[in-house]
VMD Tcl script that draws the C-alpha trace (Angstrom):
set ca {
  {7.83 76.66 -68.07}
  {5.68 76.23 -71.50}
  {2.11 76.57 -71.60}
  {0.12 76.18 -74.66}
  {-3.15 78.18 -74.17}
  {-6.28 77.25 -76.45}
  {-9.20 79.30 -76.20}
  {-12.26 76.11 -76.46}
  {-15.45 76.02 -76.84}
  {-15.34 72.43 -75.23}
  {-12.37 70.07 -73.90}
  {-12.12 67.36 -72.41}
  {-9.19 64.64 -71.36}
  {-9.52 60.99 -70.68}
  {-6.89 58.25 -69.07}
  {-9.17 54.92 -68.79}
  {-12.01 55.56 -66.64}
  {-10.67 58.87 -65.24}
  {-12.27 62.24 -67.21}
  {-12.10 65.90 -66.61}
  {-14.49 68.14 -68.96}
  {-14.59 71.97 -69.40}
  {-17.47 74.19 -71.59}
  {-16.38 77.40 -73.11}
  {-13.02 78.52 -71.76}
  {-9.19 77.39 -71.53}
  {-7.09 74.48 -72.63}
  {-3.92 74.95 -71.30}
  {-1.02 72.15 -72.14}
  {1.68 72.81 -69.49}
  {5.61 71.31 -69.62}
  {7.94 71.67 -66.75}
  {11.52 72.45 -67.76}
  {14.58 72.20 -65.70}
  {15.39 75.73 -63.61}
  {11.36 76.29 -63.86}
  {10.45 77.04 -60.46}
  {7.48 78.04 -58.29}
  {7.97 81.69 -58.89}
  {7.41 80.92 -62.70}
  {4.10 78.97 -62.18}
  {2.81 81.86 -59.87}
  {3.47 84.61 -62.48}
  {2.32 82.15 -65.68}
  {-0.96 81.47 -63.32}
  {-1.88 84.72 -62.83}
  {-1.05 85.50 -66.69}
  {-2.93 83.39 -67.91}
  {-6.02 83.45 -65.09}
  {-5.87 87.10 -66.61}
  {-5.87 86.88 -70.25}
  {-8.27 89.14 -72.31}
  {-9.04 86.87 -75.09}
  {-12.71 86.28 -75.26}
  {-14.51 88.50 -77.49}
  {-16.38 91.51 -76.66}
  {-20.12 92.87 -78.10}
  {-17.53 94.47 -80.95}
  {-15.69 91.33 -81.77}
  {-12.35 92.22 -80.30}
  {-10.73 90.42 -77.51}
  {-11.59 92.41 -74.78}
  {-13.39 89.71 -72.42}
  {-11.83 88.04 -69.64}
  {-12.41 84.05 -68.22}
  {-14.63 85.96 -65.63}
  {-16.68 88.02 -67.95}
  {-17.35 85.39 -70.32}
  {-17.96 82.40 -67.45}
  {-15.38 80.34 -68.77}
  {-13.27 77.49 -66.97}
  {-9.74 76.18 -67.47}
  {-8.82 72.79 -68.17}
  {-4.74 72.17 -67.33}
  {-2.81 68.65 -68.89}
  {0.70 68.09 -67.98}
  {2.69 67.83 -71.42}
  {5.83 67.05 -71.19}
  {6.82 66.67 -75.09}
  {6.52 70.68 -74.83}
  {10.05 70.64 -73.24}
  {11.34 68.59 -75.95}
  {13.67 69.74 -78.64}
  {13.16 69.04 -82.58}
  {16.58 71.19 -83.20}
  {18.80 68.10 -84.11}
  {17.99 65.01 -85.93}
  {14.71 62.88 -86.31}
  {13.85 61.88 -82.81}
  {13.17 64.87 -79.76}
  {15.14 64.92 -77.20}
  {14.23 65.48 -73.90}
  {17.15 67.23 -72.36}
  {15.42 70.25 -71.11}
  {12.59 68.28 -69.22}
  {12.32 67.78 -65.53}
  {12.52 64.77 -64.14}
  {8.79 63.29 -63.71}
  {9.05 62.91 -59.27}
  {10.38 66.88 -59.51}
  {7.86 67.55 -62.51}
  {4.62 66.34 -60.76}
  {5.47 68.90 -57.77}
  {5.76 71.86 -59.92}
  {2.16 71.27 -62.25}
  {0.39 70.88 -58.93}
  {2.30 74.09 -57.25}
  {1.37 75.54 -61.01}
  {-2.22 74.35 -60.35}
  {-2.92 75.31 -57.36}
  {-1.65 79.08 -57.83}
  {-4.24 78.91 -60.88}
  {-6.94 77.81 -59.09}
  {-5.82 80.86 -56.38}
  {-5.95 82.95 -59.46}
  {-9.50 81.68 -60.55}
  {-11.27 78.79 -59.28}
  {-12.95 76.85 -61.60}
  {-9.82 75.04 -62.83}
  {-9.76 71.42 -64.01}
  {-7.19 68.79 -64.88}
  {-5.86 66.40 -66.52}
  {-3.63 63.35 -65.39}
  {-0.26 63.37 -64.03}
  {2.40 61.14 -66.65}
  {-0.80 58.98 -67.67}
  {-1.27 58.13 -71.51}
  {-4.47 60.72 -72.01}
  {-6.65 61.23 -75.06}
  {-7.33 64.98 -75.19}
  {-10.15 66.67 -76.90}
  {-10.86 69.63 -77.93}
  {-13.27 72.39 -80.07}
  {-10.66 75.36 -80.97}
  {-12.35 78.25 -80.60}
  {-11.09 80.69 -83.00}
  {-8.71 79.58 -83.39}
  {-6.89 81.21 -81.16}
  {-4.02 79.31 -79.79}
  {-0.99 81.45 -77.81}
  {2.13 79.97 -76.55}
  {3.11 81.17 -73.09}
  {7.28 80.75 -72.22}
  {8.90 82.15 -69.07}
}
mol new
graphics top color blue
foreach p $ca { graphics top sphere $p radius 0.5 }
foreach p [lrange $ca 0 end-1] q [lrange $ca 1 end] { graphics top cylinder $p $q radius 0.2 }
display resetview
């Protein structure tokens, strides 16, 4: 599993009439990869429901989603499980299939929102416009 994590000051995702919006708090992009299983969305959920990356009185990231009051906002990417290693086009080789892929971001959502509750999110292998304030920036990549 791949995760991108943004820390925002605002995001927000769109597919049509369908929206999801977030203040301050966490972007995370999210691709399923073939062999990722529910034991690898539990322990990416509760790494990232735990990251210290806000910062503190002193300017360092000390400060936690629940200290600073922030929320998550999770979008299924699946172009993170593609390769750029050979020639001019990815390929997807790596990715899980979309019927096994959609099981594992909700498993992967649901431990989040087990983790810490105010989780939104995006929309499951829909063409979404995503946008976003970086905060920072400060952008991590998360790989199990």
């Amino acid at each position: 599993m791949k995760a991108v994590i943004q820390r925002v000051q605002r995001a927000s995702v769109r597919a049509g009439e369908l929206e999801a919006a977030i203040g301050p708090g966490l972007l995370v992009l999210t691709g399923q990869e073939v062999g990722d299983t529910a034991e690898a969305c539990a322990w990416a959920a509760a790494k990232i429901a735990s990251l210290r990356i806000f910062e503190d009185a002193d300017g360092k990231m000390n400060l936690g989603l629940a200290e600073v009051g922030g929320e998550i906002l999770v979008v299924s990417q699946f172009t993170l499980a593609g390769s750029l290693a050979k020639g001019r086009r990815p390929s997807f080789d790596r990715a899980m299939a979309p019927a096994a892929a959609r099981v594992l971001f909700h498993t992967f959502l649901e431990q989040l929102k087990a983790e810490y509750p105010r989780v939104k999110s995006g929309f499951f292998q829909e063409h979404m416009e995503v946008e976003l304030i970086n905060d920072g920036p400060v952008t991590f990549i998360l790989e199990r």
